[in-house]
ZAKOL-267419 format. One record per residue (C-alpha): y, x, z negated. Coordinates in steps of 0.02 Angstrom, whole numbers, plus 32768, in hexadecimal, padded with zeros to 4 digits. Layout:
YXZ;...
END
This chain:
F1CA56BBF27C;F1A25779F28E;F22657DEF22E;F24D58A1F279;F221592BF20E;F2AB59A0F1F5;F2A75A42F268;F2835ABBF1E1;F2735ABDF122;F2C35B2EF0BF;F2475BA8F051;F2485B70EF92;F2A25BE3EF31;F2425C4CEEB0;F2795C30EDFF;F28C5CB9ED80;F2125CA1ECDC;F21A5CCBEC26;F19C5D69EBFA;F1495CF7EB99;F13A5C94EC29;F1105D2CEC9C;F07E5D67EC1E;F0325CB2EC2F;F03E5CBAECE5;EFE35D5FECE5;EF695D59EC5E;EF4C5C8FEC37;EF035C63EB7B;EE5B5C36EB66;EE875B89EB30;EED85B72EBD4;EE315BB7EC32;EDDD5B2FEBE4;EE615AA9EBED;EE525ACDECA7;ED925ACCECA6;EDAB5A16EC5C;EE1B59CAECC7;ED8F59F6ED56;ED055994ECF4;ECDE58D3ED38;EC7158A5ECB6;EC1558C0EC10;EB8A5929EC59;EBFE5990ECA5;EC4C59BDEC01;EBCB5A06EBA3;EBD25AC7EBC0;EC855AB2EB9F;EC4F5A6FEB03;EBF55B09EACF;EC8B5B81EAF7;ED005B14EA8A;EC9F5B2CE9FE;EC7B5BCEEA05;ED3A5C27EA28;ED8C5B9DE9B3;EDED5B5DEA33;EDC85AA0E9F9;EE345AB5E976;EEC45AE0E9E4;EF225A3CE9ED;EF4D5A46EA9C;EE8D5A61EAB8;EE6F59D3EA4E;EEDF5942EAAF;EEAF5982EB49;EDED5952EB19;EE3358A4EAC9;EE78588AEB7D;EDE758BFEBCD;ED75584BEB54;EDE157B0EB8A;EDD957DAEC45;ED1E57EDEC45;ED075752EBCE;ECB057ABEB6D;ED05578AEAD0;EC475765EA73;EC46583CEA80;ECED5858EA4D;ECF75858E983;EC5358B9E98E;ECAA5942E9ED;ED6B5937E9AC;ED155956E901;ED165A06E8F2;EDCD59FAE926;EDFD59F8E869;EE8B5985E8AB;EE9258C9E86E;EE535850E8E5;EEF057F8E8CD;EF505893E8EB;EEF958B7E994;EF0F580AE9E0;EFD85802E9AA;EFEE58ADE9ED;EF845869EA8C;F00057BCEAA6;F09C5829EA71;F0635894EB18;F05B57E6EB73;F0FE57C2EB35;F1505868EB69;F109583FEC13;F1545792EC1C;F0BB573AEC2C;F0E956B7EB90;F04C5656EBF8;EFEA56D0EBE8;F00A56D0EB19;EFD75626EB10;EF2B5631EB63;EF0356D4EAE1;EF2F5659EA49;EEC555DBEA88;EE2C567BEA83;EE6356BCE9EC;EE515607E999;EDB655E4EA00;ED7856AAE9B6;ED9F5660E908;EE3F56EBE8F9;EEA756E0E86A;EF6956BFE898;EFDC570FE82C;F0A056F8E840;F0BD576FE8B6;F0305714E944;F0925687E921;F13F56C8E944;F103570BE9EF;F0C1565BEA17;F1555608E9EB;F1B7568EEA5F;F12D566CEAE6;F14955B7EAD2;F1F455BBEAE9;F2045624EB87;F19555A6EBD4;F1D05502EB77;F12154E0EB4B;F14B544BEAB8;F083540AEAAD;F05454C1EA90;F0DF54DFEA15;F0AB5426E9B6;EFF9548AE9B9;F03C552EE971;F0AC54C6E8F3;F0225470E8AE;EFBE5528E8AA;F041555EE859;F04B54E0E7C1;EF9A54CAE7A7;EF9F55A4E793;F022558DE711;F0B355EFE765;F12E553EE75C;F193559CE6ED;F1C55612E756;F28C560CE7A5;F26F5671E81F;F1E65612E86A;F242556EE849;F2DD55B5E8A5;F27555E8E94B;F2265544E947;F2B354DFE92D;F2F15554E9D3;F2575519EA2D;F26F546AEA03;F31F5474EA29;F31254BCEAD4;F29B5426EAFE;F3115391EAAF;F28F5364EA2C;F329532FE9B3;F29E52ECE939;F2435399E91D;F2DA53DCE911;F323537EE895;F289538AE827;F2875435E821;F3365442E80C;F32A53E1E76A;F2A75447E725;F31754EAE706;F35554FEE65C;F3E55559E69A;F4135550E746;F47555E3E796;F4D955DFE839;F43E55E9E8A6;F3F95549E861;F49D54F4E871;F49B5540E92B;F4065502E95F;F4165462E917;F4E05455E96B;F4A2548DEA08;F40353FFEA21;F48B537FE9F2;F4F253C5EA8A;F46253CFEB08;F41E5313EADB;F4B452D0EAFE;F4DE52B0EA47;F57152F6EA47;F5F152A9E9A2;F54352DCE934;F56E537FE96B;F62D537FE937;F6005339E88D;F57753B4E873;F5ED542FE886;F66C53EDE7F9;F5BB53DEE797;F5B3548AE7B7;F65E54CEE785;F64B545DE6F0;F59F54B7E6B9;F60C5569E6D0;F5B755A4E75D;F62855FBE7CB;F60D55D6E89B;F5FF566FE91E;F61D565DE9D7;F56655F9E9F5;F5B7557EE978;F661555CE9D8;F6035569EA91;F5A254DFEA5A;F62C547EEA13;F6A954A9EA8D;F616546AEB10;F60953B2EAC2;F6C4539CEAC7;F6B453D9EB7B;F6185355EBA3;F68952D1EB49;F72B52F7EBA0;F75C52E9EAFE;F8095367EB26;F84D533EEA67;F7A2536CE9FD;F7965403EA78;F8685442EA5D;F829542CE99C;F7935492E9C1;F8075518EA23;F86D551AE98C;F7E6553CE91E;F7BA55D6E96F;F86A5627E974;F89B5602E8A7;F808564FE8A7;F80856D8E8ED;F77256D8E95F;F7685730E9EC;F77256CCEA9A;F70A5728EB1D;F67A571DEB87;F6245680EB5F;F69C562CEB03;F7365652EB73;F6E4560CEC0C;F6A0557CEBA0;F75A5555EB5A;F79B554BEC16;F70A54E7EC42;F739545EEBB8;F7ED546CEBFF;F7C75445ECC3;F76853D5ECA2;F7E55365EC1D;F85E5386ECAC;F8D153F9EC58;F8C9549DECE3;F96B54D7ECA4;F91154F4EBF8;F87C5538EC41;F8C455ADECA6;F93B55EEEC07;F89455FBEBB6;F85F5666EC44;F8F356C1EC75;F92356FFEBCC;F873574CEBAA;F82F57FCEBEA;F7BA57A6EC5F;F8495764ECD4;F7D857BBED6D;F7415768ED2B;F6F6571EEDCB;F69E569FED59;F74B5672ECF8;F780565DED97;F714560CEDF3;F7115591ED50;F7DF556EED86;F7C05555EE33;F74254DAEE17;F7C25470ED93;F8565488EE30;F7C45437EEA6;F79553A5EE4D;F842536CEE11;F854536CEED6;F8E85400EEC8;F8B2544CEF65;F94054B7EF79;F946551BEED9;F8835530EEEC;F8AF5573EF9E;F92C55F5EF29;F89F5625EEB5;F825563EEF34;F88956A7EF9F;F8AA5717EEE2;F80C5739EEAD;F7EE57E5EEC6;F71357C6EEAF;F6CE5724EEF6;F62856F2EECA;F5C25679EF2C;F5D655E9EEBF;F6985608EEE7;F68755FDEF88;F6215560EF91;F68C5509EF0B;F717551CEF80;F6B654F5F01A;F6725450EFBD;F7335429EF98;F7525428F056;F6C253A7F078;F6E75339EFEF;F7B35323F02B;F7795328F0ED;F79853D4F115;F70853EFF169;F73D547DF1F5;F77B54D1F164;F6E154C7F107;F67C5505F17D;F7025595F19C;F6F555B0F0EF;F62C55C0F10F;F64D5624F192;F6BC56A3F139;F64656B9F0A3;F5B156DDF110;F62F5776F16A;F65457B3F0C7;F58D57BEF09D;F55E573DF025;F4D056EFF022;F4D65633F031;F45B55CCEFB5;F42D5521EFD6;F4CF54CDEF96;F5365549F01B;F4D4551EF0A7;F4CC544DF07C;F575545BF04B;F57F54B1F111;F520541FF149;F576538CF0FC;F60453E7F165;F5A153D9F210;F56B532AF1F0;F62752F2F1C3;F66A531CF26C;F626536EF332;F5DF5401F2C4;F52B53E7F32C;F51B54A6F365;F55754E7F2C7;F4DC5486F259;F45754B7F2E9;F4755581F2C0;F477556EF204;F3CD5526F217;F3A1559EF26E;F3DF5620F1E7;F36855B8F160;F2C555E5F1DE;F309569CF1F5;F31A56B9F142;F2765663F117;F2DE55E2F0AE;F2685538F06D;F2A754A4F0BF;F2835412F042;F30753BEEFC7;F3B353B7EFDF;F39A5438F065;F33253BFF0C9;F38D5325F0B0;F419537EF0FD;F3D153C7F19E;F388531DF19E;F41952D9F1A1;F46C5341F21D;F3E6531CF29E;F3EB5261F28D;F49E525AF27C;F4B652A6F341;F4305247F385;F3A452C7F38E;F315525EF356;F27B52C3F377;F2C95361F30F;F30852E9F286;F26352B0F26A;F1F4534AF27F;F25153A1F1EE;F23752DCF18E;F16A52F3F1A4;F167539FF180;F1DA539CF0C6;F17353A5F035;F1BB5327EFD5;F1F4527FF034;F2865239EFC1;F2EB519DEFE5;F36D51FFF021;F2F95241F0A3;F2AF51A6F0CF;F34A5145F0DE;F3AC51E2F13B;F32D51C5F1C4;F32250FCF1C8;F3F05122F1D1;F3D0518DF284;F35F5111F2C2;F3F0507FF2A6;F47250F0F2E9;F4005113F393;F4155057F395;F3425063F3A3;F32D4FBAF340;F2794F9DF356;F25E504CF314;F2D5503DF275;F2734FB5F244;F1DC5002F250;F213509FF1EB;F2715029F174;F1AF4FD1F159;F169506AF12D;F1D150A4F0B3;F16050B7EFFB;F204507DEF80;F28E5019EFE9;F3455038EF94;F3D54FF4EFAD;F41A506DF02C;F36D5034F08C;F3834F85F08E;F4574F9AF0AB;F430500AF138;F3AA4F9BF192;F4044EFAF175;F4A24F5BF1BF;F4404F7CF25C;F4104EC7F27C;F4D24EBAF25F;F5094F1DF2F0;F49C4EF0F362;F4B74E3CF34E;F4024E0AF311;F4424D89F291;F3944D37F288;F33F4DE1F249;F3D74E0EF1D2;F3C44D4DF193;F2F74D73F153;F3094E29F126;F3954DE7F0A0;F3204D65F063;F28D4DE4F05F;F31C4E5AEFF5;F3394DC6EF7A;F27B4DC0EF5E;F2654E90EF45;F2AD4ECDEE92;F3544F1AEEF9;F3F24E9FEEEB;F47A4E92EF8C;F5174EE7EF59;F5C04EF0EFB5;F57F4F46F043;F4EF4EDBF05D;F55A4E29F045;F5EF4E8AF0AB;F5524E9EF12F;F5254DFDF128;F5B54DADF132;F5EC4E05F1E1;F52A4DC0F216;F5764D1BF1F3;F60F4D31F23E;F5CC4D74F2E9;F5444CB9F30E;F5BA4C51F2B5;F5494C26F20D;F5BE4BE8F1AF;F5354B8EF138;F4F24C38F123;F5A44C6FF100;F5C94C04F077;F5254C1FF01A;F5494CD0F00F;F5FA4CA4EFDC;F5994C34EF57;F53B4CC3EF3E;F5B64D3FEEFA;F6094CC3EEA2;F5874C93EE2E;F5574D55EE22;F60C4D77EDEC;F6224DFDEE75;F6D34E30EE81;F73E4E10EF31;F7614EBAEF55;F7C54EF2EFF4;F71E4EFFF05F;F6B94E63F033;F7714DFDF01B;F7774E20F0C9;F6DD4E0CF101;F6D94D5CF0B1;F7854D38F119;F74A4D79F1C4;F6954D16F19A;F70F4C76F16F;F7784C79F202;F7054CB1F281;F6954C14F257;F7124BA4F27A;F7424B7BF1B4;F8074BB5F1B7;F80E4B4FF119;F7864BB3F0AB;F7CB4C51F100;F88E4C26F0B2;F8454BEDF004;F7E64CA5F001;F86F4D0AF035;F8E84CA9EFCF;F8924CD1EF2D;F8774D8AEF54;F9184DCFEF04;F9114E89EF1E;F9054E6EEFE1;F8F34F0DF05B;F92A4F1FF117;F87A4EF4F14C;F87B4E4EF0EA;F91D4E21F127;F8EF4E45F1EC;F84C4DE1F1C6;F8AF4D36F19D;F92D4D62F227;F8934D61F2A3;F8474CD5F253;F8D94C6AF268;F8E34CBFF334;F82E4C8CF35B;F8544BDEF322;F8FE4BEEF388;F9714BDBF2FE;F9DC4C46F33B;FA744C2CF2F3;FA174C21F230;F9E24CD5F274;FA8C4D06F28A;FAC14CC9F1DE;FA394D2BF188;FA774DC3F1E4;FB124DB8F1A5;FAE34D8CF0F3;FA7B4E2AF0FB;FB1A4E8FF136;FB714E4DF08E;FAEB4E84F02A;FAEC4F3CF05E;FA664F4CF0B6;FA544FA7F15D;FA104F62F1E9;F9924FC3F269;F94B4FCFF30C;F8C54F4CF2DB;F9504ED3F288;F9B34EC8F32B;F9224EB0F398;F9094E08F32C;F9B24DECF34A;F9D34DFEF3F9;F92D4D89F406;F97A4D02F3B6;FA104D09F418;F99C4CFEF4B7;F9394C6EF461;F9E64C03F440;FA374C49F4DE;FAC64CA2F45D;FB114D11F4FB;FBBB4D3DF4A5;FB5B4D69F400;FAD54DCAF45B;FB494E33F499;FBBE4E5AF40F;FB1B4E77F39E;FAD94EFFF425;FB8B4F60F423;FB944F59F36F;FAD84F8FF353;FB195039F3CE;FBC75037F388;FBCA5012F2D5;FB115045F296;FB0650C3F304;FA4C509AF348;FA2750BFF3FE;F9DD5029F452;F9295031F492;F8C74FDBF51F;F8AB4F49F49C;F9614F24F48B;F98E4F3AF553;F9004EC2F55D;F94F4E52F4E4;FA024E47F547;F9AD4E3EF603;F9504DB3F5C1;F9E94D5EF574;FA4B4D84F610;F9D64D43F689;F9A34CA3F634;FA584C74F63F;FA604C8BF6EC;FAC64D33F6E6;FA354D9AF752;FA9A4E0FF7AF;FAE04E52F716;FA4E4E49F6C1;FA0B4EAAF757;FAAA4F23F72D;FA6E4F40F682;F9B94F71F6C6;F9F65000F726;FA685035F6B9;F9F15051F620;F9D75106F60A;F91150E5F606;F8A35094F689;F88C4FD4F67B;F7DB4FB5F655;F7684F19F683;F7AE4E9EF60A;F8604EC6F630;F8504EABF6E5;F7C44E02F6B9;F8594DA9F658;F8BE4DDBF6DF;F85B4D77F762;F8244CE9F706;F8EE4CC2F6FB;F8F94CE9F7A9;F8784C61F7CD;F8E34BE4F741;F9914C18F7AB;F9284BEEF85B;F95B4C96F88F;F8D04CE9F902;F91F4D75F93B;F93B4DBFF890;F87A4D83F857;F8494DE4F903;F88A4E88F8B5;F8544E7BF80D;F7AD4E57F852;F7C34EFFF8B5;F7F64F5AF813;F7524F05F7AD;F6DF4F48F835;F7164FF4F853;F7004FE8F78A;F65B4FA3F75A;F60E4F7AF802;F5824F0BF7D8;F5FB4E90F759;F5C64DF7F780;F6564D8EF736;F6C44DE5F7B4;F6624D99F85C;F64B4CF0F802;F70D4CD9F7D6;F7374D0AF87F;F6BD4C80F8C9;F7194C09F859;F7C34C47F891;F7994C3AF93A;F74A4B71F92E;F7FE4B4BF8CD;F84D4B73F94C;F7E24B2FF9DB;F7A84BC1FA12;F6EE4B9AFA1C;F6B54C14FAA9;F7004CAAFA22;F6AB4C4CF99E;F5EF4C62F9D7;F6144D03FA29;F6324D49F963;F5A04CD9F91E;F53A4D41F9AF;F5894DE0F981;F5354DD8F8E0;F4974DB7F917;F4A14E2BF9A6;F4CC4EB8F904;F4324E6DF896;F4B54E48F800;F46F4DC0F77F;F4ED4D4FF74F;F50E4D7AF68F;F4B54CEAF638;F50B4C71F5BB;F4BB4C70F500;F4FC4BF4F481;F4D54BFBF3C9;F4BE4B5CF337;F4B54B57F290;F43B4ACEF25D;F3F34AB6F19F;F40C4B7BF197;F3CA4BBDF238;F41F4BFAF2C1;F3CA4BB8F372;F3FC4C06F3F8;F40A4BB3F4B8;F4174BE8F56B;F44C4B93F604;F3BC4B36F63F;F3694B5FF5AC;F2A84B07F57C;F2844B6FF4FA;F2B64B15F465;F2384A95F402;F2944A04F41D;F2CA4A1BF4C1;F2854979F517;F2F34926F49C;F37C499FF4BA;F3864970F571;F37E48D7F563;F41B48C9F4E9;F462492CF56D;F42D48B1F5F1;F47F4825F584;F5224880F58E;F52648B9F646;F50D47DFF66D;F59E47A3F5F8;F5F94833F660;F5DB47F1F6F4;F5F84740F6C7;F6A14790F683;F69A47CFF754;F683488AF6F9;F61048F1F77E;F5B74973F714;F50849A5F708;F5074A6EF6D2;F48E4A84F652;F5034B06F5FF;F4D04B65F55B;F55A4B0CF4FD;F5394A69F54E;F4664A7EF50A;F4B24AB9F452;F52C4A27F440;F49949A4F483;F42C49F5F3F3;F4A849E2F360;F4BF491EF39B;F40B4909F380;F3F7497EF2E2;F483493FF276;F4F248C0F264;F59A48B6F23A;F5A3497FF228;F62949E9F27B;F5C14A3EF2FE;F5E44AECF307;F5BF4B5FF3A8;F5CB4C17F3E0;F5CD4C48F486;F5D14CFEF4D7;F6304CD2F58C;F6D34C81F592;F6B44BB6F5A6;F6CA4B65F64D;F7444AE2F66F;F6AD4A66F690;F65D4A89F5EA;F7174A70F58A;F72849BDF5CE;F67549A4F5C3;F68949D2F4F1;F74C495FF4E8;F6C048D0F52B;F64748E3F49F;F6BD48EAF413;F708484BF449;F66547EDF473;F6064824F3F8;F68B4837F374;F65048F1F349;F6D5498AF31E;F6904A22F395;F6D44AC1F35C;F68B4B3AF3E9;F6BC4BEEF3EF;F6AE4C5BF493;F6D64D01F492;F7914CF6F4A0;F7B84C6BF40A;F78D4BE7F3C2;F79B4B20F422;F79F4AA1F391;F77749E8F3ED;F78C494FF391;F7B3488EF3CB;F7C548E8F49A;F83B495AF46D;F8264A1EF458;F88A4A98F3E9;F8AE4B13F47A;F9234A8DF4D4;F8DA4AA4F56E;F9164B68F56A;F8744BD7F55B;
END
């Protein structure tokens, strides 16, 4: 991106010089003539009648004169000339190249000093103590340890291992790089060891982590009469702050007021440190309020970040709004507060504010900025920051990258999201799996799985967030072999990935599935916590097993609202209604408060056991008492419970009194009791009301057809069979799901697919003539009808266990009473409304479903 030039620039101002200064400016030295003459020189030839002047005006044995020509040497390689020529300098070789890498030095080019040693080793130089204290300096600007092993070993093997000084700067060097070991050697080689040996050795405790060594160093220390200074106590001060170790670090504060040491600078900030982080901010800010640097923005800033994490927002808010100088790391630390409680319009305000008052975000601002977008509708706002990172030129890799990563996947913009992914430098999990997450989120899950193939190292968070799509969109087959291929990789499932495939269970009904992973975190001694308790609950009752679901939530003692309104919809589904109503009010005597999700489990199982008085007092207490506003789920709940007991017109009431519109399934239960009640005129308008809705719903025209043949109306009948023909709607097909040996088979009406389907039909056949011979006429080859023919000839004795998607027919509920008698098989079939349990010709539901 082209950046404008400014529209004029302002003429440099002239400084004034020295007379010295204006006498070299007028009338330069002939050392400096030839100085100049050699910087112009490219090679050895070149140097030669330069050579002749230096000898004869003596200016070779200016020293200036004589480093330039040691520099020159080295550029040219042509160090085989050099001692031939530096030897009329009169100066020691020695002398010239320390005075040469002292130059480097002064430059800051510590590199730059360790390619001259390796020349003045390969020239055969002699190193004396001062080369070796500039290499040790160079070595430690640069951490360079190998070179500074190399220079150690120099140094011994020269004779200079007696020298303090020398031990103290490498111990530094050593020190600075964690190499406890070194340091440690050295340290035990000083006869007497002053408080920059005790320092150095303190301070690599601290920064390896080793922090008690440190503390009892110190009373080493004081018991060798060595008196600390301020590096001493920062270091301490530091462990006890690393340790969060607020009773050492009071001792330590102590210390340095009996005393009498001076708290400032380093120290102060280091003592307030050590108190926000032990979590005593009152202390802390005495520490810092009582001291001259009370507007220290770094003091501070050093408060307001103890106020943020101990979560006390509010006087953080106070200090903030003090601070007469605000630094940039104040204004993110505040900004990152926001995000992490939730606050994220006033984070970005925050953002917003800094960048108005001029200060330049780094990357932490701007992610910070972005975590913000991503966390709620913050699309166009994320959009112009990026835009602010190509304007000012700003690297987009790291955390940086990740984020805008993020942000584009997050809102669905695919193509963007993954330009920025091929084009950052360095791919990192989080990059990988922040773009498998958009591709899940688009719902794209042929494309997910792609991604999720390619990634180099799979993590958890990969195999959690692939598995999770499969989850959602109800490919239980593909979640079932991805977990098996995750048990295979070096990654083990944790809650998230059991919680994940538990709700896989739960949607096809696998209850053997189920209970192996039940088995599963058992025998891994996983802990039940509030998520994968209720997981295992919802898995448990939605598979038909209301015992295994009581036994789990019975042993799960510190039980949450969502555990509790898992059992009470367990026991709904199975239409245990009034065990449903018990556990409500069991949970009422324990505390806890119901929400919108418990009561929708509760209204359902007063539909399910036709509980009209108790639906009703439940949905004016849930408005009354908990103050919760009822949504379309719970109107839905009390039409349906209306309407199933006949009450339509009121039910009808209710529906156009609701203060939202009554959607599809509202309006569907609404009929299908119309067509229970025989009442056509009713059905007639609720069919109305379904079409102006969703025009092409196919359930609609087909319930109306069956209305219409109830009631002998067969003229009406075809004429809404034609009707959806005439519109080109596809009836909705039936699909049916079994659990057999561990693998979920899936059927559809008239369905040939399966291997074993000649014997599957002709099971069915079997059936459909002891029907008939029973003067039964049914021949639909309905998906449940196929599934229940195919566990008769895959198991015996077995529960067979079912999962439908539509609501089951009245022909397929007798046909399913017949086969549990005859055949002396429990059915447990669940459509999507609840659960029908058949056993000996009888059905849970009572007929009411």
């Amino acid at each position: 991106m082209a950046v404008a030039s400014p529209a004029a620039v302002p003429p440099l101002r002239r400084q004034s010089r020295t007379p010295a200064e204006r006498r070299s400016s007028t009338a330069p030295s002939r050392s400096q003539n030839l100085i100049s003459l050699l910087i112009s020189c490219s090679s050895v030839e070149d140097f030669a009648p330069i050579h002749a002047q230096l000898i004869t005006t003596g200016s070779i044995r200016d020293p200036l004169v004589a480093r330039r020509l040691l520099g020159f040497f080295v550029s040219v390689d042509g160090l085989g000339h050099c001692r031939r020529v530096l030897s009329g300098t009169r100066l020691s070789e020695t002398a010239l190249w320390n005075d040469y890498i002292q130059s480097q030095l002064r430059d800051d080019s510590p590199g730059d000093v360790l390619a001259s040693y390796r020349r003045m080793v390969d020239a055969g130089v002699a190193l004396d103590m001062s080369t070796f204290h500039f290499l040790i300096s160079a070595a430690s600007r640069v951490v360079a340890v190998e070179d500074v092993g190399e220079v150690h070993g120099r140094m011994l093997k020269a004779g200079l291992g007696f020298s303090d000084s020398l031990r103290k700067n490498l111990m530094g060097v050593y020190a600075k790089a964690g190499r406890l070991r070194e340091v440690r050697q050295l340290f035990s080689e000083f006869p007497e060891r002053d408080v920059v040996a005790w320092n150095t050795m303190i301070s690599c405790y601290v920064r390896t982590g080793m922090f008690r060594e440190s503390l009892d160093s110190f009373g080493r220390m004081l018991a060798d009469g060595v008196e600390p200074d301020e590096v001493t106590m920062v270091s301490l001060v530091s462990a006890c702050s690393k340790m969060r170790d607020l009773e050492m670090g009071e001792k330590m504060h102590s210390y340095i007021d009996e005393n009498g040491m001076e708290i400032g600078g380093s120290l102060l900030n280091c003592l307030a440190d050590m108190y926000v982080k032990c979590g005593d901010m009152e202390k802390a800010r005495e520490v810092l309020g009582g001291s001259e640097a009370e507007n220290d923005v770094v003091s501070w800033t050093t408060l307001l970040c103890g106020y943020a994490k101990a979560d006390r927002m509010d006087e953080a808010e106070k200090l903030f709004d003090r601070m007469t100088e605000r630094n940039l790391i104040s204004w993110t630390t505040l900004a990152s507060a926001y995000v992490q409680a939730g606050r994220y319009l006033e984070s970005l305000g925050l953002f917003i504010e800094m960048m108005l008052d001029d200060v330049m975000p780094d990357e932490v601002a701007l992610v910070t900025a972005l975590t913000a977008c991503v966390n709620m509708d913050g699309y166009d706002i994320g959009r112009s920051i990026h835009g602010f990172i190509v304007k000012h030129g700003m690297t987009v890799e790291g955390m940086l990258g990740n984020s805008l990563l993020s942000l584009y996947a997050k809102f669905g913009r695919l193509d963007d999201a993954y330009s920025i992914f091929q084009h950052l430098p360095c791919k990192t999990a989080v990059s990988w799996n922040s773009m498998l997450d958009g591709f899940c989120r688009a719902g794209d899950v042929d494309k997910a799985r792609g991604f999720f193939d390619e990634i180099p190292e799979k993590d958890l968070i990969s195999w959690n967030t692939m598995i999770g799509c499969y989850t959602k969109s109800r490919s239980a087959q593909e979640s079932f072999e991805l977990f098996h291929q995750m048990q295979s990789s070096d990654i083990k499932p944790d809650k998230i990935t059991l919680a994940n495939m538990l709700s896989t269970c739960a949607s096809v009904g696998a209850l053997s599935h189920g209970a192996w992973i039940h088995l599963y975190i058992q025998k891994n001694q996983i802990q039940l916590d509030h998520v994968l308790g209720t997981a295992l609950v919802d898995m448990y009752g939605k598979c038909g097993s209301i015992e295994k679901a009581t036994e789990v939530f019975s042993k799960i003692t510190d039980k949450n609202v969502r555990l509790w309104t898992a059992m009470i919809g367990a026991y709904a589904m199975e239409g245990q209604a009034q065990k449903a109503v018990d556990l409500f009010s069991k949970m009422e005597a324990t505390g806890i408060k119901p929400d919108q999700v418990t009561f929708i489990a509760l209204l359902s199982a007063c539909t399910h056991g036709g509980l009209i008085d108790e639906g009703y007092e439940y949905f004016h207490k849930m408005k009354n008492e908990y103050r919760i506003e009822p949504g379309i789920q719970h109107y839905g709940c009390m039409v349906d419970l209306l309407s199933r007991f006949g009450q339509l017109q009121e039910a009808l009431e209710l529906i156009h009194s609701m203060p939202v519109e009554a959607d599809t399934i509202i309006w569907s239960s609404f009929m299908r009791a119309c067509e229970t009640h025989q009442n056509v005129e009713l059905a007639e308008y609720a069919h109305k009301r379904l079409v102006e809705i969703n025009p092409t719903n196919d359930a609609a025209h087909v319930l109306l057809s069956k209305i219409y043949a109830r009631a002998g109306r067969w003229d009406d009948a075809s004429l809404a069979r034609t009707k959806l023909h005439e519109l080109g709607i596809r009836k909705h097909p039936g699909c049916s799901l079994t659990e057999q040996n561990g693998t979920v088979h899936e059927f559809r009406a008239e369905d040939f697919s399966n291997s074993q389907s000649p014997e599957i039909y002709s099971m069915l056949g079997e059936i459909e003539e002891r029907l008939r011979k029973e003067r039964h006429e049914t021949s639909s080859h309905h998906s449940e009808r196929l599934a229940v023919a195919f566990g008769l000839i895959s198991s015996k004795n077995s529960t067979i266990r079912i999962v439908n998607n539509l609501r089951i027919c009245g022909d397929c509920h007798s046909f399913m009473k017949f086969v549990s008698l005859t055949y002396e098989r429990e059915i447990i079939l669940r459509d999507n409304y609840r659960f029908h349990r058949f056993s000996a010709g009888q059905c849970s539901c009572r007929e009411y479903w």
